[in-house]
TIKOL-428202 format. One line per 3 residues: their letters; for each residue x, y, z of C-alpha. Coordinates in nm, 3 decimals, decimal comma. Layout:
<sites>
a = X Y Z; ...;
</sites>
This chain:
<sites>
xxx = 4,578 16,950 13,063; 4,833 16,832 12,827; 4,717 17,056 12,559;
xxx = 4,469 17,375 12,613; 4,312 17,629 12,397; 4,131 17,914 12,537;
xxx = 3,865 18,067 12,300; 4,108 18,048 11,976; 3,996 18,295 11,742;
xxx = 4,158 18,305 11,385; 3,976 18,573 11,190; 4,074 18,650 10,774;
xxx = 3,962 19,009 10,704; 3,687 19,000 10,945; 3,561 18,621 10,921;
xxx = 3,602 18,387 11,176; 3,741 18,065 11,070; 3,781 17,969 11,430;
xxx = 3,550 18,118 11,676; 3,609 18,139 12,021; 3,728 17,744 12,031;
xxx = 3,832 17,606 12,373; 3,966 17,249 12,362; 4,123 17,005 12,575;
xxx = 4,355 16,693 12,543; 4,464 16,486 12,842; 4,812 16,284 12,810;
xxx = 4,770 15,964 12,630; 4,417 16,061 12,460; 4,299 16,022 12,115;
xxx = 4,080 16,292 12,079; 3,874 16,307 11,724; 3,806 16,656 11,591;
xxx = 3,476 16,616 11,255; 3,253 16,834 11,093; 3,176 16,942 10,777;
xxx = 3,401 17,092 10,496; 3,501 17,444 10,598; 3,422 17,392 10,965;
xxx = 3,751 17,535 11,035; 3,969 17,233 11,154; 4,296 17,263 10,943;
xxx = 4,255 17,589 11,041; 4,288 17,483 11,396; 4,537 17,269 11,351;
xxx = 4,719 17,532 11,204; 4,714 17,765 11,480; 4,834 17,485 11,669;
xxx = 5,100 17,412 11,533; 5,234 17,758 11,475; 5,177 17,746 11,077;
xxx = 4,905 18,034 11,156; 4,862 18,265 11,441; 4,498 18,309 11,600;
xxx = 4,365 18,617 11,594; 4,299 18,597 11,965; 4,281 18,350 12,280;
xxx = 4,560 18,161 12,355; 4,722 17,840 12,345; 4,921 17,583 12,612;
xxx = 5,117 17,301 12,567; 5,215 17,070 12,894; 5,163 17,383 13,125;
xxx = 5,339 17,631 12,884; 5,209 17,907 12,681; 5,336 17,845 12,306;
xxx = 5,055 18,101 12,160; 5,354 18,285 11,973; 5,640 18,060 11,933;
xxx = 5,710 17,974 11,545; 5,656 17,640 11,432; 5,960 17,452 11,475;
xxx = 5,994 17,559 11,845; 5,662 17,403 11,917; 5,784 17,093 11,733;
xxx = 6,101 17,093 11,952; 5,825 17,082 12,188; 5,697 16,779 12,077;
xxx = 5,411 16,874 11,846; 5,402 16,713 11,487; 5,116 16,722 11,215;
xxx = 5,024 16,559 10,850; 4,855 16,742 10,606; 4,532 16,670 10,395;
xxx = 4,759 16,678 10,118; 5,037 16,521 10,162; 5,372 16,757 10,150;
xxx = 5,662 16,574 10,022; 6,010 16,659 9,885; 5,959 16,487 9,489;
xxx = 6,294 16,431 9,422; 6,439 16,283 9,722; 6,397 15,937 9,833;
xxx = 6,162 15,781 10,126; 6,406 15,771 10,336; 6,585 16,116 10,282;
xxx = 6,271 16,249 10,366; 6,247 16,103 10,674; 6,557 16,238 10,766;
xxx = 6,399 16,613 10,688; 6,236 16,535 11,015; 6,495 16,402 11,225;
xxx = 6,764 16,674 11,192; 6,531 16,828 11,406; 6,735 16,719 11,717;
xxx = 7,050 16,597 11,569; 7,309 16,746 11,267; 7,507 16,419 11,246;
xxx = 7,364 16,233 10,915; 7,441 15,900 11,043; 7,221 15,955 11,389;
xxx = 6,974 16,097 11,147; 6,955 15,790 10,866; 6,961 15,564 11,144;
xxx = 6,587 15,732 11,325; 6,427 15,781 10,986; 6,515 15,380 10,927;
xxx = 6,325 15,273 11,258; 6,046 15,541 11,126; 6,037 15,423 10,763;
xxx = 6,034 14,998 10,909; 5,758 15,102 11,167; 5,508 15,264 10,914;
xxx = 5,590 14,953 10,674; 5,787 15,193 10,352; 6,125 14,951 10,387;
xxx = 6,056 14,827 10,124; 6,046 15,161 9,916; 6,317 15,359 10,117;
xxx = 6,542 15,442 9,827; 6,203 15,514 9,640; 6,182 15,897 9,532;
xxx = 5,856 16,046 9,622; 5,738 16,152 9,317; 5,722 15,755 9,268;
xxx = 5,460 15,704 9,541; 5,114 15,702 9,558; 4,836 15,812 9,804;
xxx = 4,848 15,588 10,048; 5,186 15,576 10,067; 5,265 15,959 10,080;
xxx = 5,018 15,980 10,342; 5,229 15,775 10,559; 5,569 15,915 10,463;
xxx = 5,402 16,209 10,597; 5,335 16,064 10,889; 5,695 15,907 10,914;
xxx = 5,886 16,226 10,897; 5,662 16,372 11,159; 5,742 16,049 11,350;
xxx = 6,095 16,103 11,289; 6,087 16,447 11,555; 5,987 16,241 11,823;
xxx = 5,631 16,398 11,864; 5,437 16,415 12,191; 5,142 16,417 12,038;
xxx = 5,050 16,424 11,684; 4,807 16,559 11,465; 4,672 16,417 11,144;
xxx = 4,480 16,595 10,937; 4,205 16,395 10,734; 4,537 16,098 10,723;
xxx = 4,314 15,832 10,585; 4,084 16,034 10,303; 4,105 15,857 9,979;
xxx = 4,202 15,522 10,119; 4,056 15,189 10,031; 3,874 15,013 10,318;
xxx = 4,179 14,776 10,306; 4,406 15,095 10,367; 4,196 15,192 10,633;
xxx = 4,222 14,935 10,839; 4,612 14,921 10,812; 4,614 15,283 10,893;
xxx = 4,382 15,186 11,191; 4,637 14,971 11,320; 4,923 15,199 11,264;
xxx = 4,762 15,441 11,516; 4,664 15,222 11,701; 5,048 15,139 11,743;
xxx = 5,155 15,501 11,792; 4,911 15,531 12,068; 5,056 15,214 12,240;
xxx = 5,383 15,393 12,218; 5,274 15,676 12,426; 5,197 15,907 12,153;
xxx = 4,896 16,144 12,216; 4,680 16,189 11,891; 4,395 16,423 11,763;
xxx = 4,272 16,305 11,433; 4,062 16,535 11,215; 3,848 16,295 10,969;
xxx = 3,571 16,206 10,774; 3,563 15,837 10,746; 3,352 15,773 11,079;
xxx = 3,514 15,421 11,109; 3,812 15,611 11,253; 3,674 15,805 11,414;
xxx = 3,435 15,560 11,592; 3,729 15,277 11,641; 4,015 15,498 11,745;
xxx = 3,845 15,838 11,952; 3,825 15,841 12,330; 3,631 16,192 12,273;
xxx = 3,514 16,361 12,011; 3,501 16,787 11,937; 3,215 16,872 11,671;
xxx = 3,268 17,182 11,458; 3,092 17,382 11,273; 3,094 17,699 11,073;
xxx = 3,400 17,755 11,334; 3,257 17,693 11,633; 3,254 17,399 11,873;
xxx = 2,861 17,249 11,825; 2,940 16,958 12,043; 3,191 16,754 12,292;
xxx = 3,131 16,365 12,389; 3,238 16,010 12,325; 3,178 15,874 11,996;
xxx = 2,826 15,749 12,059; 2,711 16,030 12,219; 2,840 16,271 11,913;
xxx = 2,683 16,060 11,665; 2,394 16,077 11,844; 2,306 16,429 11,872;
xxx = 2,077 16,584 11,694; 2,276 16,897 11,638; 2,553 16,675 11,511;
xxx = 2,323 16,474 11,289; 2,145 16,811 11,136; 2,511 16,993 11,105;
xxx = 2,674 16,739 10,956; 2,578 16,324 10,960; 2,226 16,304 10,823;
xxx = 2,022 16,063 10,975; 2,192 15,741 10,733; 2,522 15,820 10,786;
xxx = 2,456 15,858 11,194; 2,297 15,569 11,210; 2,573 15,341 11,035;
xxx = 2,831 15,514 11,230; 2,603 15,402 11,542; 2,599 15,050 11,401;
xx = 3,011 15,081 11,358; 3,042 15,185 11,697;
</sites>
């Protein structure tokens, strides 16, 4: 498997935001990860990506152990996330904070500018490169986020509710961005709540709830399970998802 958890535990002062979570990803997959609020998936992606450390279990990446490395060794790896709120320096420019991202494998400022152009063009912010942040809004920060963790080259990339607060118009762009990413070779596991992503984009789908894995299929078979549908759908919502799918 290209990345593995084994019964992930991440536990604050005896409660279990993760609990005993085992999760796959095969090479090239866009694996969805839903459920409701507090379910424990930023949690998950944090212990992931080295911003927390699980309690217990353990973590691989490509057939290595990275269970304790600190976060910017696992991104050397190749692992890169967004967060549900976007994290951005205010008072530098588009592009400078692309670059954040790039000096993760170079020092020289010109091999840098140069990546976090191609990143900035690709996720369609040319136009605002010599923007500063603080100038942007939603939609936009959410994909400077996602160009600066383009900008370290990721292996697979996780984004973290990327397309909450978007207009449907926005979310079909975004669609298409990822879908582009994927085409590049770029593995992807997408934690959501707008079920049009999740039923246009996911090869498989992990269910969560209260911190615990509730259930594992494709999109139609997740959105069809009455577990799923009592945790977290409701019958309406299920059902247009089904209709979406």
């Amino acid at each position: 498997m290209f990345l593995e958890t084994r019964q992930v535990v991440k536990s604050f002062q005896g409660f279990k935001a993760v609990d005993a979570l085992s999760v796959s990803v095969t090479e090239g997959e866009i694996l969805g990860l839903i459920g409701p609020n507090g379910a424990g998936k930023s949690t998950f992606f944090s212990c992931l990506t080295g911003d927390l450390q699980p309690t217990s279990g353990e973590i691989l990446f490509d057939g290595k152990v990275i269970t304790h490395l600190a976060p910017e060794h696992r991104a050397r790896l190749g692992l890169a996330r967004s967060f549900q709120v976007p994290l951005t320096f205010e008072h530098m420019t588009v592009l400078e904070n692309v670059m954040v991202g790039a000096f993760l494998h170079t020092r020289d400022v010109r091999a840098a500018r140069a990546k976090a152009q191609q990143v900035v063009d690709q996720v369609g912010l040319a136009a605002m490169a010599d923007t500063p942040a603080r100038g942007l809004g939603t939609p936009n920060r959410k994909r400077l986020e996602i160009a600066r963790a383009l900008a370290t080259n990721p292996r697979i990339l996780l984004l973290d509710e990327a397309m909450a607060g978007l207009t449907p118009t926005e979310v079909k762009s975004a669609i298409e961005l990822v879908r582009a990413l994927h085409a590049q070779g770029i593995t992807l596991i997408i934690v959501e709540h707008v079920m049009e992503v999740i039923m246009s984009l996911t090869h498989r789908v992990v269910v969560m709830h209260q911190g615990r894995q509730i259930a594992m299929g494709t999109p139609h078979e997740v959105v069809n399970d009455p577990q799923v549908v009592s945790a977290y759908l409701g019958k309406r919502a299920a059902r247009a998802a089904a209709g979406a799918s």
